[in-house]
C-alpha positions as CSV (number, residue, x, y, z in Angstrom):
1,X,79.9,105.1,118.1
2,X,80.2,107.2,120.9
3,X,83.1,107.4,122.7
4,X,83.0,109.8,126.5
5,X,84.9,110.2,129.3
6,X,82.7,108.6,132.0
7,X,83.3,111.8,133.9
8,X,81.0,113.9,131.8
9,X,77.9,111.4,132.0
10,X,74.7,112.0,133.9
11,X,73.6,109.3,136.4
12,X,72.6,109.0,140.6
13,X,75.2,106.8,141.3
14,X,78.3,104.8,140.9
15,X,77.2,101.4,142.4
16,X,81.1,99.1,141.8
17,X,83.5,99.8,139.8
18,X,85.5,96.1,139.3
19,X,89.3,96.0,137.7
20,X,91.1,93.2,136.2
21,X,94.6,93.6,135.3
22,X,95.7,92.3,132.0
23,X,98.8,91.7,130.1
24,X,99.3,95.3,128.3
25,X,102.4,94.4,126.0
26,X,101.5,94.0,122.4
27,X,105.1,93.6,120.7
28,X,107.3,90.9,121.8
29,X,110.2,91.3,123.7
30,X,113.3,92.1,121.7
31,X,116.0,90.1,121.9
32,X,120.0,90.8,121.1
33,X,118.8,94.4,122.6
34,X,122.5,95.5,122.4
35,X,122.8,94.8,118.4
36,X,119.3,96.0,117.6
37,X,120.6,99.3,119.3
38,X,123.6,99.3,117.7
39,X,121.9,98.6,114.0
40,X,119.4,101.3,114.3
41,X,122.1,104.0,115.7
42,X,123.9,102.9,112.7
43,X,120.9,103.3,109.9
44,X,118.3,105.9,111.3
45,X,121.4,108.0,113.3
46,X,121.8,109.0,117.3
47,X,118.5,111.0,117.5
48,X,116.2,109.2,116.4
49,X,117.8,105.5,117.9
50,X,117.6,107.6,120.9
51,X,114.5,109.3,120.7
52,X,112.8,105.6,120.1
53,X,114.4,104.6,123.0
54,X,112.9,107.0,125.4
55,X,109.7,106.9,124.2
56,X,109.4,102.4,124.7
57,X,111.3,103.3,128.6
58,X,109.9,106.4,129.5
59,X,108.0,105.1,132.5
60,X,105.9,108.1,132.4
61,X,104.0,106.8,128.8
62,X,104.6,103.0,130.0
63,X,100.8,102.0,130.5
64,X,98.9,99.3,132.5
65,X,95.2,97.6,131.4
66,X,92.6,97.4,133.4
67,X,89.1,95.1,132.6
68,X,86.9,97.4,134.0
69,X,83.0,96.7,135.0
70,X,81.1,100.0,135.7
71,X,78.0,99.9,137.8
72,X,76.1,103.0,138.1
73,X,72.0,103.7,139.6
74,X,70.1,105.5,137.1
75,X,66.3,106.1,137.3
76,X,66.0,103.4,139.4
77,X,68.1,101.0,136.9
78,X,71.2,99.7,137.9
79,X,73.6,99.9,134.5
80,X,76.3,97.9,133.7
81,X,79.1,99.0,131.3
82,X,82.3,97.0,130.4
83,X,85.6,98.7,128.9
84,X,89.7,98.6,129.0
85,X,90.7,100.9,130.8
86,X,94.4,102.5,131.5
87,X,93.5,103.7,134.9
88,X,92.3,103.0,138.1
89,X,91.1,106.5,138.7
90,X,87.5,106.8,137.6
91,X,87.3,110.0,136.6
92,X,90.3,109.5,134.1
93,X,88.3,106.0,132.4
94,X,86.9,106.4,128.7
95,X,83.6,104.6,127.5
96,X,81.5,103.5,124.8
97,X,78.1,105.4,125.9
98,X,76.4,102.1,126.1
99,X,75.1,100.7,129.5
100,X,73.1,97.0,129.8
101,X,70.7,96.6,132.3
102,X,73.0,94.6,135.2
103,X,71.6,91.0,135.7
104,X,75.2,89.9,137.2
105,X,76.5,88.8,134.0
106,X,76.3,90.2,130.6
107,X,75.5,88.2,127.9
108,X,75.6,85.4,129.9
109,X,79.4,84.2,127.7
110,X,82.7,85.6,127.6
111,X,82.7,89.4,128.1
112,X,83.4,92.1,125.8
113,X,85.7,94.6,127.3
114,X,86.8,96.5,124.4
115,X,84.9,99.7,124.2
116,X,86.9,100.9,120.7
117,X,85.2,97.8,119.2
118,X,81.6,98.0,119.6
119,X,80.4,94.3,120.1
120,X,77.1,92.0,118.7
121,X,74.7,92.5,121.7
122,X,71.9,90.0,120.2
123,X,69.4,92.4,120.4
124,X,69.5,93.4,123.8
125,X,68.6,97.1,124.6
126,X,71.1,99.7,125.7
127,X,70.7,103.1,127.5
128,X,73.1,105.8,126.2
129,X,73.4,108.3,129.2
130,X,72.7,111.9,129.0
131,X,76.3,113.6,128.6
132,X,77.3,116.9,130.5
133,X,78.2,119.5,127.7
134,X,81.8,121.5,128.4
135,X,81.1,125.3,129.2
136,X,84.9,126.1,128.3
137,X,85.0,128.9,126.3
138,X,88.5,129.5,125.1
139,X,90.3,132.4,124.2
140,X,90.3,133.3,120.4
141,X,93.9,132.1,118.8
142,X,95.6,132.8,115.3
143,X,97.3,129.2,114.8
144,X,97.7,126.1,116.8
145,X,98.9,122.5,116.4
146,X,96.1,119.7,117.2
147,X,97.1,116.2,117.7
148,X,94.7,113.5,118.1
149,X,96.5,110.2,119.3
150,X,99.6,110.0,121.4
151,X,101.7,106.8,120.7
152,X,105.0,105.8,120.1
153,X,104.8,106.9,116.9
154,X,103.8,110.5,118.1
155,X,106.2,110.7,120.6
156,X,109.2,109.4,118.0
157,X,108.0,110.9,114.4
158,X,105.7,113.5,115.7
159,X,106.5,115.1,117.9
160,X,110.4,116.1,117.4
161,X,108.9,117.6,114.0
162,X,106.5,120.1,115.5
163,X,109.2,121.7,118.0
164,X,109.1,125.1,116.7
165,X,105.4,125.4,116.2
166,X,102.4,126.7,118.5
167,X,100.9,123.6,119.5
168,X,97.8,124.1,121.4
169,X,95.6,120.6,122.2
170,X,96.9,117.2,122.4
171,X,94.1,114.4,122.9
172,X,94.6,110.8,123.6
173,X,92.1,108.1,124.9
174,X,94.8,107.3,128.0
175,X,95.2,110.2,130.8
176,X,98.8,109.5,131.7
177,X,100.3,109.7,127.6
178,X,97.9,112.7,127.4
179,X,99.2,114.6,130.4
180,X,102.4,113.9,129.9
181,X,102.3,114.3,126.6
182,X,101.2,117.7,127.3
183,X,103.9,118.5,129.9
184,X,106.8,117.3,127.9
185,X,106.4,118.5,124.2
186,X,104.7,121.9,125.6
187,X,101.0,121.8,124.6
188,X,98.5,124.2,126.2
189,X,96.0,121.6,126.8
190,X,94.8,118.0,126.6
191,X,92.1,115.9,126.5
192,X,90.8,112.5,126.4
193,X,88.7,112.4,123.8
194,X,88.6,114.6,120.9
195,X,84.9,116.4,121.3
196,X,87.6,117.8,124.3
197,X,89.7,120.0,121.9
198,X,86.6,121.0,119.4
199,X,85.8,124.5,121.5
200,X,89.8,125.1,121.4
201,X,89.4,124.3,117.2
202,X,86.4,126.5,117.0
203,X,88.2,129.7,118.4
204,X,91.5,129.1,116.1
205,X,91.9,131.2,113.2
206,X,93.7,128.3,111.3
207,X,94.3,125.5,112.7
208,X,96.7,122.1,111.8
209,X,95.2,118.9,112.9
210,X,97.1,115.6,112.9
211,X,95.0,112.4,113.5
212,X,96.7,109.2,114.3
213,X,94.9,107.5,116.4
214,X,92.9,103.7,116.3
215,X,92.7,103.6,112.3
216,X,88.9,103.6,112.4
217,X,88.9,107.0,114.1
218,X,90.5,108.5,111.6
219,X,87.6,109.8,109.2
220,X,85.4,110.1,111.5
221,X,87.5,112.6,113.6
222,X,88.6,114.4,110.3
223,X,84.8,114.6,109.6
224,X,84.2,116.3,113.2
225,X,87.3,118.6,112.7
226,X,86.0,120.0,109.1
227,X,82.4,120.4,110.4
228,X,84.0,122.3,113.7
229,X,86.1,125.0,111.6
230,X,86.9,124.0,107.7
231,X,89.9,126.0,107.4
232,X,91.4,123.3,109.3
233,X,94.3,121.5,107.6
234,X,94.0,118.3,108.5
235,X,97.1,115.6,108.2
236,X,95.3,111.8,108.3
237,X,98.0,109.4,109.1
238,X,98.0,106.6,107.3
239,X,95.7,104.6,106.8
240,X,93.3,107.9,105.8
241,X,89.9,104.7,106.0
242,X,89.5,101.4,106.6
243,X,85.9,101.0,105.5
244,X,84.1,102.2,102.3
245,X,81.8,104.5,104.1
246,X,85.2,106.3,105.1
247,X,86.2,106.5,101.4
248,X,82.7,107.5,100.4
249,X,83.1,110.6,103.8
250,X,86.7,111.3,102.6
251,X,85.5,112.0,98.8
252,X,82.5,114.3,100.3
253,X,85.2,116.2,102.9
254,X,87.1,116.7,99.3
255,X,84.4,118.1,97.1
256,X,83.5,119.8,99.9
257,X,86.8,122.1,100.0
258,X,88.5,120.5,103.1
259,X,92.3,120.6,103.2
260,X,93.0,117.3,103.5
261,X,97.0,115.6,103.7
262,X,97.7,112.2,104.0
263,X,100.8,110.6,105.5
264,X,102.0,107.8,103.4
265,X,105.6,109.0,104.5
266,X,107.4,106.8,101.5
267,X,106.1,109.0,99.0
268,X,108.6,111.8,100.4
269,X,111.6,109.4,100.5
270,X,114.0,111.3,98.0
271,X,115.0,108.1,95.5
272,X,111.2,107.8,95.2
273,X,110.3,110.9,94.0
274,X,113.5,110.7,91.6
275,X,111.9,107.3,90.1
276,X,108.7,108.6,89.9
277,X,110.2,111.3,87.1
278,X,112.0,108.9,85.5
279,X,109.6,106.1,84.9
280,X,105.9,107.2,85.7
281,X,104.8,107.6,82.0
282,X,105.8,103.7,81.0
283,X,104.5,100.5,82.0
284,X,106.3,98.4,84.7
285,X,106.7,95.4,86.8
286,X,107.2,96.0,90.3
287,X,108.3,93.0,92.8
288,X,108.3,94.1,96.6
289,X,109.2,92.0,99.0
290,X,108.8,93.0,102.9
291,X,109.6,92.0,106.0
292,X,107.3,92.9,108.5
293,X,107.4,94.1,112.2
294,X,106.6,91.2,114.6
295,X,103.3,92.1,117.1
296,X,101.3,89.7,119.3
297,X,98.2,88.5,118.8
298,X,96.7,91.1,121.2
299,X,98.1,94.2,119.3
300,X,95.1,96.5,117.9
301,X,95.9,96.0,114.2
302,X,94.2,92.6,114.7
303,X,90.9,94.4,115.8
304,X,87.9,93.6,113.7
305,X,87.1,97.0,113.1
306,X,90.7,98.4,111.8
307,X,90.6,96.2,108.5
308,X,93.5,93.7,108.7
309,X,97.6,94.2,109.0
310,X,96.5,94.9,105.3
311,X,95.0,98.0,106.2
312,X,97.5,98.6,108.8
313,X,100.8,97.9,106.8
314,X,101.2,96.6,103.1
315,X,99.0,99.6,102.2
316,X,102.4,101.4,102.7
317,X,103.5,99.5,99.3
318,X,100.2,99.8,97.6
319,X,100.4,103.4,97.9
320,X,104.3,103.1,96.8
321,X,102.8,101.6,94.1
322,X,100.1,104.3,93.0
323,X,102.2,106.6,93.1
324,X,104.9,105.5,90.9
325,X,102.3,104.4,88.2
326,X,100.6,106.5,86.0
327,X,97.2,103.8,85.5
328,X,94.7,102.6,88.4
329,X,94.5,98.9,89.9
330,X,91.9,97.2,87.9
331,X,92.5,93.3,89.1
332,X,93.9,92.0,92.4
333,X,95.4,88.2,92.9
334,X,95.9,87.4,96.2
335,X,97.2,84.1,98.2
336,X,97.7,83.4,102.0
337,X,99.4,81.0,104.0
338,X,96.6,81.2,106.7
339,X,98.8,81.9,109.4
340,X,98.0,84.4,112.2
341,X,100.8,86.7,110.9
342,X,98.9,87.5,107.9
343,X,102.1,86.3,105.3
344,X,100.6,86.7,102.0
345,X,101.5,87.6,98.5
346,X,99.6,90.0,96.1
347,X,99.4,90.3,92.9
348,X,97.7,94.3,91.2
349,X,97.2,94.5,87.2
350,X,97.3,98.5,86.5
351,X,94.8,100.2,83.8
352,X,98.0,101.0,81.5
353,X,99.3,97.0,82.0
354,X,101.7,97.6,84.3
355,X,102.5,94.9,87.3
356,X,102.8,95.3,90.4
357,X,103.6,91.7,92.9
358,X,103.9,92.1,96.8
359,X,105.1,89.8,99.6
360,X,104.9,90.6,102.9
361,X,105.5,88.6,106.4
362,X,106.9,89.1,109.6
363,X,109.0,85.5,109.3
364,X,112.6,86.3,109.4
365,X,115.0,87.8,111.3
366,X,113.9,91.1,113.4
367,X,116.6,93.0,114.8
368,X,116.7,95.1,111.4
369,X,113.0,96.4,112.2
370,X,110.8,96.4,108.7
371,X,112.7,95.7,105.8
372,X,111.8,96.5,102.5
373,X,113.3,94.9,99.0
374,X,112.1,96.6,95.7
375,X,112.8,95.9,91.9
376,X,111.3,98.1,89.2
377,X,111.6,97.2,85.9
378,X,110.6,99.2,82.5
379,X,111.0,98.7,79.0
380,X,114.7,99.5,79.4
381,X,116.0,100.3,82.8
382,X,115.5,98.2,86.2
383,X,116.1,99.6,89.7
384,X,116.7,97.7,92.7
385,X,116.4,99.1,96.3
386,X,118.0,97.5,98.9
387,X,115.9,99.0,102.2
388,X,116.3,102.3,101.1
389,X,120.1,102.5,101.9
390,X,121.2,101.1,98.6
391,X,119.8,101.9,94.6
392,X,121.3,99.8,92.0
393,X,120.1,101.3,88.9
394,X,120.6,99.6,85.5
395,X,120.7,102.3,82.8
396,X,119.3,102.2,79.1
397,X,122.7,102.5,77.9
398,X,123.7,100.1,80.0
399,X,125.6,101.8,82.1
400,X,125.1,100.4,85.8
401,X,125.0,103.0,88.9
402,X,125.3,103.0,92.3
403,X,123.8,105.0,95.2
404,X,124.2,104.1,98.8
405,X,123.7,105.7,101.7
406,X,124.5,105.3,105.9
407,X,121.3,106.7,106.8
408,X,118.1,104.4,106.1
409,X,115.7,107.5,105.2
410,X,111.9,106.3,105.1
411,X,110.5,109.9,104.4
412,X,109.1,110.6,108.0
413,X,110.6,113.9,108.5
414,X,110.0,115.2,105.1
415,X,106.5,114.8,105.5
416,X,106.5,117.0,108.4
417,X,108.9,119.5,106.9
418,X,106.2,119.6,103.9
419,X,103.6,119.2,105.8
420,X,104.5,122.6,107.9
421,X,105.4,124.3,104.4
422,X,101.8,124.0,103.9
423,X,100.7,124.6,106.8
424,X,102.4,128.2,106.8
425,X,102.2,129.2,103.0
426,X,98.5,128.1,103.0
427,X,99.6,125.9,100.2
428,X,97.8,123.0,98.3
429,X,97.9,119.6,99.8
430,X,100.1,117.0,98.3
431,X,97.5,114.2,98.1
432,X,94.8,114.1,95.8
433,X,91.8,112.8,95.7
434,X,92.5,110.2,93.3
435,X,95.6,108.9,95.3
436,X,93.2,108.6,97.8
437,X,90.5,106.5,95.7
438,X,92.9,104.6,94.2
439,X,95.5,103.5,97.3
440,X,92.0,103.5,99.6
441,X,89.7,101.0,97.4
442,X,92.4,98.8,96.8
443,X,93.3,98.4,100.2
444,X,89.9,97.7,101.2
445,X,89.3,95.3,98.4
446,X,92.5,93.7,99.2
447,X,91.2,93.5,103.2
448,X,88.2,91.6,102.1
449,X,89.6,89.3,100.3
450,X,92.0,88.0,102.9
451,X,89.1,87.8,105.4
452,X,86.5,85.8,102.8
453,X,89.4,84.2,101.4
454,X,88.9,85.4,97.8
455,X,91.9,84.6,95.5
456,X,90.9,86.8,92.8
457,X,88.6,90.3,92.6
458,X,88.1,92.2,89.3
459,X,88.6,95.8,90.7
460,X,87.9,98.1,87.6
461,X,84.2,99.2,87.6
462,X,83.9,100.1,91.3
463,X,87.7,101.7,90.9
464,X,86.1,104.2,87.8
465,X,82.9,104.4,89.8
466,X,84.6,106.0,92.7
467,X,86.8,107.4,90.5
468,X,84.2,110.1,88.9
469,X,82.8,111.0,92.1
């Protein structure tokens, strides 16, 4: 897929340029505002209550959507191109490279205005137009921070993180979160796409990258970053892929030497890394239960082409999972409810027989954000953790502890701290290959069985297949 700005592409004319708004909002609207505010302030503390605040009211990243029809003259041709767009200025809108000769309606059905989602086109031939090359040649640099993909979760995880550090190209599909984005965190540049910041990546020394952008971008841009300069650290936020040609691209950027991180932030949560010691060399059963965010039906998890809220969210737990258990998934049991919320329960049988049984849905009350209820249980002690501000923790002696805490930590910052430490000692990445195969395969397998509605998939010859690559 190519993605452009349609600034940069070669043609004789623009012949009409149509816009539709839309509705834009993909969450629902909160309700009890006042107590939601007052919850979070209480468990995640003033700065970041606050800073999450800004970034969903800061007019300056509040966005419209456009349906846009593009009509250019070329070669005698008139072209017609269809896209989303977050603009009405023309030279700010970003499309597929894919124009239809015009014949007043496309298709002839319901248009396809989604130019991150490449539609069916029957057959019908496209033109991709000849795109003008940058002549930017930027200075030479030591260090810089790259970040591809400017969100809420940017502006609120992201950003307050990177504070301190040189942070030179920041690169979002939308012109207004780029620029401003840009302007208030203090990057040297932006862009819309990410070919943008490639000459910028090129003339710095050593470079950190952080992609987290539309999940299916994300190997594809780490691919372009490591072929552009491969002393690049690159820092995939979760999910790293959503397809198994991005597993298969991930293993060859690994065996090729790339310095790849991957942000599964509750890996870095403290309590987890204290279980891990305690209990990784015997089997367990693990029961999660989770309570989802609530998102509408036009959010971009729901795209065809960025897996399913699978890929999107519960592979949080299964890599919770992997990394608290020494074996590798081998069998998956999974049920639905077939509702459009994607409530299902999941069932993984590890290589060393432990269990592992997850439940996720957004039913249930919302003001608390996600929610997250864990039991772990070993031959002799069982933990239970209460949304990561309370561990009960029955001992082999039988001694029963308690550890609570005011703060609800979910391991966001630590990644970044460790993240940085790497960055600046040049150290080894925290996230193997293997966590990769075995948290990436199992989330696509898992994927694929809620869309083809497969209740149970035996896992274990492509997991050591992909495994020995």
């Amino acid at each position: 897929m190519s993605i452009v700005r349609f600034n940069q592409l070669r043609y004789d004319k623009v012949v009409e340029i149509e816009q539709i708004e839309v509705e834009s909002t993909n969450r629902p609207d909160v309700t009890h505002k006042y107590r939601k505010a007052l919850f979070f302030l209480i468990r995640e503390g003033l700065v970041r209550t606050l800073d999450k605040i800004r970034s969903k009211k800061d007019k300056e990243f509040s966005t419209s959507n456009y349906l846009t029809k593009i009509v250019v003259s070329h070669q005698g041709e008139n072209l017609v191109n269809y896209s989303t767009q977050t603009s009405r200025e023309k030279d700010h809108f970003v499309v597929d490279n894919r124009f239809y000769k015009y014949d007043g309606e496309i298709f002839g059905e319901t248009l396809h205005y989604n130019q991150y989602c490449r539609a069916e086109t029957a057959g019908r031939t496209y033109y991709e137009l000849a795109v003008e090359e940058s002549t930017t040649a930027p200075v030479k640099e030591d260090k810089g921070v790259f970040v591809y993909g400017l969100g809420d979760y940017s502006r609120v995880y992201i950003a307050p993180n990177l504070s301190k550090s040189a942070k030179m190209f920041c690169v979002d599909y939308s012109y207004q979160l780029a620029k401003n984005y840009a302007e208030k965190f203090g990057y040297k540049n932006f862009g819309l796409v990410p070919k943008d910041s490639y000459p910028y990546l090129e003339n710095t020394v050593y470079p950190l990258a952080i992609i987290a952008t539309y999940h299916s971008d994300h190997t594809r841009i780490a691919k372009e970053i490591f072929k552009k300069n491969e002393d690049t650290i690159i820092f995939i936020e979760k999910p790293p892929c959503v397809t198994i040609t991005d597993i298969d691209d991930l293993i060859g950027l690994y065996n090729s030497g790339a310095k790849l991180e991957i942000g599964y932030n509750r890996r870095y949560i403290p309590i987890c890394r204290t279980i891990r010691k305690r209990i990784f060399q015997h089997q367990k059963v693990i029961t999660i239960s989770v309570k989802e965010i609530l998102i509408s039906k036009n959010h971009w998890y729901f795209w065809e082409n960025q897996g399913t809220r699978i890929t999107g969210n519960l592979t949080h737990w299964i890599d919770l999972s992997n990394y608290w258990i020494k074996g590798h998934p081998i069998e998956i049991n999974l049920l639905d409810s077939n509702s459009e919320d994607e409530t299902l329960s999941a069932s993984i049988l590890y290589s060393e027989g432990s269990l592992v049984n997850l439940t996720v849905s957004d039913k249930g009350n919302s003001l608390r954000g996600v929610q997250e209820f864990i039991e772990i249980r070993t031959k002799d002690e069982t933990y239970f953790i209460k949304d990561f501000v309370s561990v009960t923790t029955y001992h082999k002696t039988g001694k029963k502890s308690i550890s609570k805490k005011r703060i609800r930590n979910k391991g966001h910052d630590k990644m970044y701290i460790d993240l940085l430490s790497t960055y600046k000692n040049r150290a080894r990445a925290f996230y193997e290959k293997e966590d990769m195969i075995k948290t990436g395969l199992t989330t696509f397998f898992m994927s694929k069985m809620y869309r083809e509605n497969i209740r149970n998939l035996n896992i274990a010859r492509d997991m050591d297949v992909y495994l020995k690559k």
